[in-house]
N, C-alpha and C positions, 0 to 999 in steps of 0.2 A: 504493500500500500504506500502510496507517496506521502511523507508528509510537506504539505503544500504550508503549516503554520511558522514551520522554521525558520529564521533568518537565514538570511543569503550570504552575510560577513561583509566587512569592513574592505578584504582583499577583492573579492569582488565587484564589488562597488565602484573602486577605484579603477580595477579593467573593465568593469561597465562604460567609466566614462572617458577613459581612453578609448575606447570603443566608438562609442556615440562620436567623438572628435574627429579619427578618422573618417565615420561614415559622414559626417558634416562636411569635411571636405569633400571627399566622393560626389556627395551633392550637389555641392557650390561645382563644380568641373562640370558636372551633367550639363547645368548650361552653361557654363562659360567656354567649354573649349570650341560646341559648335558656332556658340556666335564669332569667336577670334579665327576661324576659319573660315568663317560666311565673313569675316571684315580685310582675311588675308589674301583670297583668291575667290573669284565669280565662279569656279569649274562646280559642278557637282560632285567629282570625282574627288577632285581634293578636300572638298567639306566631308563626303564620305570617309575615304582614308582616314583619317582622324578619330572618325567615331566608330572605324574598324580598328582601327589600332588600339583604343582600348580593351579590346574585348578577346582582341589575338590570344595574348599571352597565356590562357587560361592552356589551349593550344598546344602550345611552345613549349611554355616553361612549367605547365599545371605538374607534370609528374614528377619532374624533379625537384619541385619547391615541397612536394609530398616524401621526398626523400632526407632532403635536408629537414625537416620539422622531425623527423623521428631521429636523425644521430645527433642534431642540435637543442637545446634549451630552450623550451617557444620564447621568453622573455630575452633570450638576447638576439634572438631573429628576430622578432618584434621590433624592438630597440632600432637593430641594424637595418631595415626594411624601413623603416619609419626614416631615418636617418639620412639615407638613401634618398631617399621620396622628397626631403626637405631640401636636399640638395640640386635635385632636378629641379624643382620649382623655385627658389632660388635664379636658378640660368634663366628659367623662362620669362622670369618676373625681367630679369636686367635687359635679356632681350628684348623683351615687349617693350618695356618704357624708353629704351634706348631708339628703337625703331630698325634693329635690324632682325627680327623673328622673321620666318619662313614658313610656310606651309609645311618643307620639310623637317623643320627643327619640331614643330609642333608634333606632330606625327609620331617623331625620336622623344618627344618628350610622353603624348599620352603612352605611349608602349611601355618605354621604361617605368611610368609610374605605375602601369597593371602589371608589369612584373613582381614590381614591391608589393603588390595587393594581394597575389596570386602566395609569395612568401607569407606573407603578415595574416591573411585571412585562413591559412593551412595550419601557420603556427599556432595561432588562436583556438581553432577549435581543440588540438591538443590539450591545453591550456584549462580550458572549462573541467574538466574531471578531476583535476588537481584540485582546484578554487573551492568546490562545492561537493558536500555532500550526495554519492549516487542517488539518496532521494530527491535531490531538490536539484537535477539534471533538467525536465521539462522545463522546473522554471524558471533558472536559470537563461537558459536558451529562449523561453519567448522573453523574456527579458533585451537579451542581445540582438532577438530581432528585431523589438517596436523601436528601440535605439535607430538600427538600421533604418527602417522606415521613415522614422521622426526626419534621420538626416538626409538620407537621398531622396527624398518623395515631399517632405514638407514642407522643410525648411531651407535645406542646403541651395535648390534649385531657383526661388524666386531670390535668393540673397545674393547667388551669383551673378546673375542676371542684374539683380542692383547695382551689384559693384561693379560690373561690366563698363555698366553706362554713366558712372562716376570715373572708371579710370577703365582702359584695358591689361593691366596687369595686376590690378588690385586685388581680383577675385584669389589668383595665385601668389598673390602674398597673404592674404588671410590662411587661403588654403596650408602654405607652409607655417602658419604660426598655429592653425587649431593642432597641425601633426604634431609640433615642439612640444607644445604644451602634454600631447598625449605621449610623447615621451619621458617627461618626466612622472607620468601617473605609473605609464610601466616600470620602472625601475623602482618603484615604491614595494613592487608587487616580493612575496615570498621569494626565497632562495629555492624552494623547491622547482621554481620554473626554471633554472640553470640551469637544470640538469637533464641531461635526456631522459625516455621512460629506462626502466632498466629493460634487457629482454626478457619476455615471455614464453619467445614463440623459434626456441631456438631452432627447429628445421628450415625456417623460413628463410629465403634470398633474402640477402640485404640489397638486391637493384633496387633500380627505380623500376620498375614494372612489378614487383614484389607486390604492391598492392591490387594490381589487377589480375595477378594470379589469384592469389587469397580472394578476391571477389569470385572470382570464374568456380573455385573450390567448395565454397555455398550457396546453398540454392537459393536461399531466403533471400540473402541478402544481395546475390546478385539478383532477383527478382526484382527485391525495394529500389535498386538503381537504375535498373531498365524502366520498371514503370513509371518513377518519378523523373526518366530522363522523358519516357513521352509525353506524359502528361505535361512537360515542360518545353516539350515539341510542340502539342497540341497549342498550349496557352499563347508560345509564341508566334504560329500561324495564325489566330485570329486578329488578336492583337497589331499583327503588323500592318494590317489594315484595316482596322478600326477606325484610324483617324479619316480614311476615305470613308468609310458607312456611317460615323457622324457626320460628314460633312454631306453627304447625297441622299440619305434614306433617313437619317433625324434633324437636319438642316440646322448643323451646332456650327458656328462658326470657331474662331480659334480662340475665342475666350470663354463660350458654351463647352468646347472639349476640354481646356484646361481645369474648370471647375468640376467635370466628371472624373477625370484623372486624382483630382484631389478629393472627389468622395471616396475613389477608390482605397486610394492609401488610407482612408479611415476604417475602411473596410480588415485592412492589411493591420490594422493597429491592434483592434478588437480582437481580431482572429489571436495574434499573438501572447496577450495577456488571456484569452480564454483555452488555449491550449493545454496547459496543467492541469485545468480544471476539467478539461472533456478528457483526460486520460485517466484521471485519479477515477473520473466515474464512471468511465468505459472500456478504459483499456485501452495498447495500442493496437491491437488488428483495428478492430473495428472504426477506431477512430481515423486510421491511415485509410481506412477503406473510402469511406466516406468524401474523406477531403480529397482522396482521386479522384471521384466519382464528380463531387460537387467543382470543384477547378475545370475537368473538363467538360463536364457536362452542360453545367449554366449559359454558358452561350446561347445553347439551341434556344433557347427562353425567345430569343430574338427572330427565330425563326419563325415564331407562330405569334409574338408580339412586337415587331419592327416601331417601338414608340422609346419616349425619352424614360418613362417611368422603368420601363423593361430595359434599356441601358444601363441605369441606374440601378438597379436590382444585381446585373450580371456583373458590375462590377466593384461592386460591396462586397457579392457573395465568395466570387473568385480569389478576389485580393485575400479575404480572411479566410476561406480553407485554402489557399497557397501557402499562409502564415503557418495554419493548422499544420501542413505537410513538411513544411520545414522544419520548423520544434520537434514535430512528433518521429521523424528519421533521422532527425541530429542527434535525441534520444538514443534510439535504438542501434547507431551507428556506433557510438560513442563506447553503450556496454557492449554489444558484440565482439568490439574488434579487438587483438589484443594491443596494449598501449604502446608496443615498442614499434605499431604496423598502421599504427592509426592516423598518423598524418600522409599517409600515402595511403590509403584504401580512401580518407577523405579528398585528397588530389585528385584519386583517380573517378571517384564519383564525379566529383565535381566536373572534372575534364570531359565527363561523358555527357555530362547534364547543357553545363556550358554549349559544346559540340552540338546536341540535338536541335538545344533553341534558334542555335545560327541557321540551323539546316531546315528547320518548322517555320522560319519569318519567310526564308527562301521558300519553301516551299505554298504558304499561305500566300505569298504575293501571286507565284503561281495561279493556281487555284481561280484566287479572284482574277485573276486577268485573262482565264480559259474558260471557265464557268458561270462568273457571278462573283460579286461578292460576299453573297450568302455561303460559297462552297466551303468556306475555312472553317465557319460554325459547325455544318455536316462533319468534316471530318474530327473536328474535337469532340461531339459526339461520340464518332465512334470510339477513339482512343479513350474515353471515359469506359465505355462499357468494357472495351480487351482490357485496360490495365486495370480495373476494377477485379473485375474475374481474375486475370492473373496470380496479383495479389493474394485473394480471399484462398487460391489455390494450392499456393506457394506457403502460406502461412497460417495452414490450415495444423492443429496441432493433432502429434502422430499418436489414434490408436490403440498401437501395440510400441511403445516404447522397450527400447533395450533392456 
């Protein structure tokens, strides 16, 4: 039974809000690097790049940032990730106000800083098992996501945007002073995070692919990564063209989608602080079931209700069982794996999850551009019901135990 009454600790708290700091940068970047690429070059291609180049590195460098989190200390990758990040932005700052920044430089700057994020965000979930009590794992963790939330979705994005249009290098001098500041929260943090996990799992490779053997070797749990990577296929093929079915079929303009975007994140906020609570009193199967079901499924809503109230419903609901889904696997990831294998079984989730989304927005544009724009809803649909059933399949408990 979880107990959900316990404090969370002091240590906590403190990586809570180096947490929130980074994600608040994270944010403030959402908008400011496209607009400094919409003020650097008219190309499409080059405002693209940019906001591909964030998202590369998961890519690239996902597996092996999952290697380094298990023979390294999360708090001094942390640290050094952080450190890093303050460094690049820094450049970017003197280049921007100096006036000689590039499209290219920008480009080398979002990649390098999703490297550091790809370290920093691998190390961290390590981290959490340490900090807090195995019962108070769920809560933890919706914890560290409404943070996320708060900062990439709420707040971060229209404060960049402000500072944008106060200064064009400003956004990324803030950015590098909320990272400073959350490095000295980390280093506040226990001794215990210096240190690597000890081993557990001694048959195990120490590569970097070590963790996606170890996936491929359970069933359960490679089930929970495949269905959470389509479900997050699913989410990012509707999604990517969303902003055309507000604008054509609910006639929202671009301050009508903005304000739907930000019911969403309220959606994402809720979901997160009620995660502990739907596990404590349900369980995880049934609760992961659901939130897969409910993420891809709610769309179709739009199929038989194409109005603003039925937008607004889908994505309330979405945002908060996405939250659901995250808590409730970061859980279950967290005690399965063993500790000395857990930042690289977390990489390589991620690496796969990351991979599906890019490949689901590709594919949803598709779709809408062969069929309809309704076609992306269909197919979330369907991947609600397969990874639904998968799931209930995979994590169905045995029997006739050993």
């Amino acid at each position: 039974m979880v107990d959900r009454s316990a404090a969370l600790g002091g240590a906590f708290w403190r990586f809570w809000g180096a947490s929130a700091l980074a994600n608040l940068g994270d944010g403030i970047r959402v908008a400011a690097f496209p607009l400094l690429a919409a003020a650097l070059t008219a190309s499409p291609v080059g405002v693209a790049a940019v906001a591909a180049a964030q998202f590369l590195p998961w890519l690239v460098t996902g597996l092996a940032a999952g290697a380094l989190a298990d023979r390294r200390g999360a708090r001094q990758l942390i640290v050094a990730a952080d450190v890093a990040r303050v460094l690049v932005l820094l450049t970017l700052v003197v280049a921007v106000a100096s006036g000689w920044a590039t499209v290219g430089l920008v480009v080398a700057a979002a990649f390098l800083l999703g490297v550091g994020e790809t370290v920093r965000d691998t190390a961290a979930q390590t981290a959490i098992p340490r900090l807090v009590h195995d019962s108070q794992l769920e809560k933890a963790n919706g914890r560290l996501v409404a943070g996320e939330i708060v900062g990439n979705e709420f707040v971060g994005p229209p404060v960049g945007a402000l500072l944008f249009v106060a200064g064009a290098a400003l956004p990324f001098a803030v950015n590098g002073a909320a990272l400073a500041l959350a490095v000295m929260l980390v280093l506040s943090l226990p001794l215990s995070l210096v240190r690597a996990a000890p081993a557990t799992s001694p048959s195990a490779s120490p590569g970097v692919l070590s963790g996606m053997r170890w996936l491929l070797r359970h069933p359960m749990m490679r089930t929970l990564v495949v269905v959470s990577a389509a479900v997050g296929a699913a989410d990012s093929a509707w999604f990517a063209i969303f902003v055309l079915y507000a604008r054509d079929s609910l006639g929202l303009g671009a301050l009508g989608f903005g304000l739907l975007l930000a019911t969403g994140a309220a959606g994402g906020l809720l979901g997160s602080f009620a995660a502990d609570r739907l596990i404590a009193r349900f369980t995880h199967r049934p609760v992961l079931a659901w939130s897969l079901a409910v993420t891809a499924g709610a769309p179709a809503l739009l199929l038989v209700a194409p109005d603003r109230w039925a937008a607004a419903v889908v994505v309330i609901t979405t945002s908060g069982s996405f939250a659901v889904l995250n808590v409730t696997a970061l859980a279950i990831r967290q005690r399965a794996v063993p500790a000395d294998l857990l930042g690289r079984v977390v990489a390589a989730s991620r690496t796969m999850t990351y991979g599906c989304a890019a490949l689901g927005a590709l594919l949803g544009g598709t779709l809408a551009g062969t069929l309809g724009t309704e076609a992306p809803f269909f197919f979330s649909a369907a991947v609600a019901v397969a990874a639904t059933a998968a799931w209930l399949s995979a994590s169905r408990p045995d029997p006739h135990p050993a």
